[in-house]
C-alpha positions in Angstrom: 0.0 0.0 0.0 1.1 3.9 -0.8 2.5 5.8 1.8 -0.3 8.1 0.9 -2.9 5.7 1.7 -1.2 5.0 4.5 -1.0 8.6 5.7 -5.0 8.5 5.0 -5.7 5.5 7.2 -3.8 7.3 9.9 -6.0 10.4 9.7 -8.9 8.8 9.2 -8.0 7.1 13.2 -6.9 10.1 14.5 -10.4 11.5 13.7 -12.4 8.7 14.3 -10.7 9.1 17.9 -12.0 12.3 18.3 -15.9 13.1 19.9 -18.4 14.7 17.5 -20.9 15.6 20.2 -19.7 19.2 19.9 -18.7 19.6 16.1 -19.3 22.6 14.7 -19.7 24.3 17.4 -16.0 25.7 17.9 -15.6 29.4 19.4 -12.1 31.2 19.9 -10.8 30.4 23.4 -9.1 32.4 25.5 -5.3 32.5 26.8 -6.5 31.7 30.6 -9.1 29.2 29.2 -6.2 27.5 26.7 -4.6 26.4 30.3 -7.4 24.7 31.5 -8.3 22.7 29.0 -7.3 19.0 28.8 -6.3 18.0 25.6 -7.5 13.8 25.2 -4.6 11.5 24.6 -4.7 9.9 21.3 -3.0 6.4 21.0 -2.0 5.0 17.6 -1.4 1.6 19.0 -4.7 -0.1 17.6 -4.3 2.2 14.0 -1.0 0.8 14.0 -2.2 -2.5 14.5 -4.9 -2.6 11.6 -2.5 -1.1 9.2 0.0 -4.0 9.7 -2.7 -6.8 9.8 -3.7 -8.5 6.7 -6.7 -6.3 6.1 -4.6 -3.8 4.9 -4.1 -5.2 1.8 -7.6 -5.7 1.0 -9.1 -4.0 -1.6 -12.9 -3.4 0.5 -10.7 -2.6 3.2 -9.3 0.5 1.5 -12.5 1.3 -0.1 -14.6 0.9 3.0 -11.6 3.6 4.7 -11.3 5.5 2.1 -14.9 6.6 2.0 -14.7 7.4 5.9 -11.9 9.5 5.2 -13.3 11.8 2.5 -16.4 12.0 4.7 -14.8 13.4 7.4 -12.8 15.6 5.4 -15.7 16.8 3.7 -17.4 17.6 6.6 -14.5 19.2 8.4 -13.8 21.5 5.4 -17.2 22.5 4.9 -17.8 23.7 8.1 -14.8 25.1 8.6 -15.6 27.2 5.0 -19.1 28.2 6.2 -17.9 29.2 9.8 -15.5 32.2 7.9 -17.7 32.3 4.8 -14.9 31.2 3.1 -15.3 29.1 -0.7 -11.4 29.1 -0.7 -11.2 26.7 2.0 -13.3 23.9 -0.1 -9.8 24.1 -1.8 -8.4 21.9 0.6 -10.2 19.2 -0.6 -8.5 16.8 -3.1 -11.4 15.2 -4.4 -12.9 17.9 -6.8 -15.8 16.6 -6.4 -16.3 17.0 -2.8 -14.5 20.7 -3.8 -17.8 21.3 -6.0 -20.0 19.9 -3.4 -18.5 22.4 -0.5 -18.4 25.4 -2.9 -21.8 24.6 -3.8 -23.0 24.5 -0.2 -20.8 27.6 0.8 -22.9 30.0 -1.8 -25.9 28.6 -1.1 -25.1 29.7 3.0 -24.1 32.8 2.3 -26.6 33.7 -0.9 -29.5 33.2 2.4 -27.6 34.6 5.1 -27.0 37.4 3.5 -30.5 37.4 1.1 -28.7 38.3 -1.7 -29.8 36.7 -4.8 -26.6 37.6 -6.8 -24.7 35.6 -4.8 -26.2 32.9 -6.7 -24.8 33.6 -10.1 -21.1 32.1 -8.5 -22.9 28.7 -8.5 -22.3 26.4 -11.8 -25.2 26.0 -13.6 -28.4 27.6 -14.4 -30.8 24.7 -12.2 -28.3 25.6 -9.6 -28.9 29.3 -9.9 -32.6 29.2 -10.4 -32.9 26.7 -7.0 -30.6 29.5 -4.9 -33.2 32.2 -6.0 -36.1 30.2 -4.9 -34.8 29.4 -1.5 -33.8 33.0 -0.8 -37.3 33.7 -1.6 -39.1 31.3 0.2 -37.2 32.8 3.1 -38.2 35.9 2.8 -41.8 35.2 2.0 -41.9 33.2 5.5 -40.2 36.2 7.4 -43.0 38.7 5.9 -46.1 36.0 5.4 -45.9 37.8 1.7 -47.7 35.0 -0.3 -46.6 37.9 -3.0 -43.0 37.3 -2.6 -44.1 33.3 -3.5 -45.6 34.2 -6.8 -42.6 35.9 -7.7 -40.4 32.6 -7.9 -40.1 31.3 -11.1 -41.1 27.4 -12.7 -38.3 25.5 -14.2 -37.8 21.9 -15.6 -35.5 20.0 -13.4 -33.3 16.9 -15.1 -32.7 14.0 -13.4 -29.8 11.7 -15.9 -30.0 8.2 -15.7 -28.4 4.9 -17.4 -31.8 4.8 -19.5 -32.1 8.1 -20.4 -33.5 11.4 -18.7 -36.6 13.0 -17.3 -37.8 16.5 -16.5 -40.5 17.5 -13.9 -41.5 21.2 -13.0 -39.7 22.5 -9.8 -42.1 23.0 -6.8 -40.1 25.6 -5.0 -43.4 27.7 -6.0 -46.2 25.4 -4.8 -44.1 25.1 -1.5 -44.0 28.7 -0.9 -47.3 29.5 -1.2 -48.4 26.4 1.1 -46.2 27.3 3.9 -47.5 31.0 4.1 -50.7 29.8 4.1 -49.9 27.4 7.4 -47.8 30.5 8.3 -50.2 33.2 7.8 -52.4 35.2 10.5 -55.0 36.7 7.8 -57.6 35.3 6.1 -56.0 34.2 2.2 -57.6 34.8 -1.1 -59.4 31.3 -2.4 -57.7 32.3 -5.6 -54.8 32.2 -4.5 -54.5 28.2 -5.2 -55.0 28.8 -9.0 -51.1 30.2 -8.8 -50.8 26.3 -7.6 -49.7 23.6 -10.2 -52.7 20.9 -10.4 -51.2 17.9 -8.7 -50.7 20.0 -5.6 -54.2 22.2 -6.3 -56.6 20.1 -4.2 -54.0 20.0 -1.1 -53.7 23.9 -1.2 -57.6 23.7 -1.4 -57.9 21.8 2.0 -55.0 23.5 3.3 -56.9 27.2 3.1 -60.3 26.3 4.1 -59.1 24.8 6.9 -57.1 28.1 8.1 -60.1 30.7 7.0 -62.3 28.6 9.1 -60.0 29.0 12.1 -58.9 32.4 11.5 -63.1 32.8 11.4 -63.1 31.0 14.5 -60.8 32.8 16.6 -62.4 36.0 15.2 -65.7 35.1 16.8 -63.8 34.0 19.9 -65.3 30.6 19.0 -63.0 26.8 19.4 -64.4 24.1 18.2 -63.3 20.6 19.9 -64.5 17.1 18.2 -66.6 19.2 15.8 -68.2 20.4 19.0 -68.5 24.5 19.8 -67.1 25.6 22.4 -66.9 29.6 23.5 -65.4 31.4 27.2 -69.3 32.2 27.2 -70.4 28.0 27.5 -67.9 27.8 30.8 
């Protein structure tokens, strides 16, 4: 086996060593702090061991380690990228596709954080693009309960490739929107609203909305209903 795989293996220990009950939650520590904490002692004893038994020559072995390894890196990286809003970092990966995969999730972080649908446009293609948008106006039609905002998001064909061929199905980002605000919402919402709805999801946004009028109705009478049974302060 390569010394680099073996250099992976080792890592892969070393982290596997390590707790992830508190990952990603790192903050800077202080000089006096830095003294009291109690770094754990890490033995490569048992790594050493595996990496000079038989298995180390096996090809699932390697496979089954090397997986682990580009996990962990991934995961490291990323969050290490997002934390300092930082694509350069995703650079550190040698795999470029876990690179894409980190960059990707890095824009998409800061395009919402900072609700800036240009940020968007540093993503690689136009599905990409087109599915940053949408979240970062789904997000602000939640904050405002703007079913507006919703209508403003735009349908697109999604592709899905496979082995046989590939297929296309309109993006829901829309039909989402406008469903949430509606569960979201503390005012009474047009009927015609669902008609903005594609039809597999029309009936559903149908239900959806009579059942909050009817409550919204309710609470304005001061009315509950339990069981399908009235109920006012008045019947106490």
């Amino acid at each position: 086996m390569s010394s680099k795989l073996f250099i992976l293996f080792l890592g892969f220990f070393l982290l596997s060593s390590c707790s992830w009950s508190n990952w990603g939650k790192v903050s800077p520590i202080s000089s006096e702090e830095k003294a009291e904490v109690s770094m754990p002692v890490v033995s490569f004893d048992s790594a050493y061991e595996w990496l000079k038994s038989s298995l180390r020559s096996d090809t699932g072995f390697q496979a089954c380690m090397s997986s682990q390894i580009n996990m962990c890196a991934m995961r490291s990286v990323s969050e290490r990228a997002r934390q300092k809003d930082d694509i350069e970092i995703c650079q550190e990966l040698s795999d470029v596709s876990l690179q894409q995969s980190c960059e990707h999730m890095i824009i998409m972080s800061i395009a919402q954080k900072t609700k800036d649908e240009s940020k968007c446009q540093g993503l690689k293609n136009e599905q990409q693009q087109q599915q940053c948008v949408s979240a970062i106006r789904i997000q602000k039609a939640q904050e405002t309960k703007d079913i507006g905002l919703c209508e403003k998001i735009g349908v697109f064909t999604t592709w899905t490739w496979t082995a046989t061929g590939s297929t296309g199905e309109l993006s829901s980002e829309r039909d989402v929107c406008i469903l949430r605000v509606i569960q979201m919402t503390d005012k009474e919402v047009d009927p015609k609203v669902c008609e903005k709805v594609s039809e597999t999801r029309r009936s559903n946004c149908e239900s959806i909305l009579k059942m909050k009028n009817t409550m919204l109705e309710r609470q304005k009478k001061n009315e509950w209903w339990i069981d399908d049974k009235k109920w006012a302060p008045s019947d106490k």
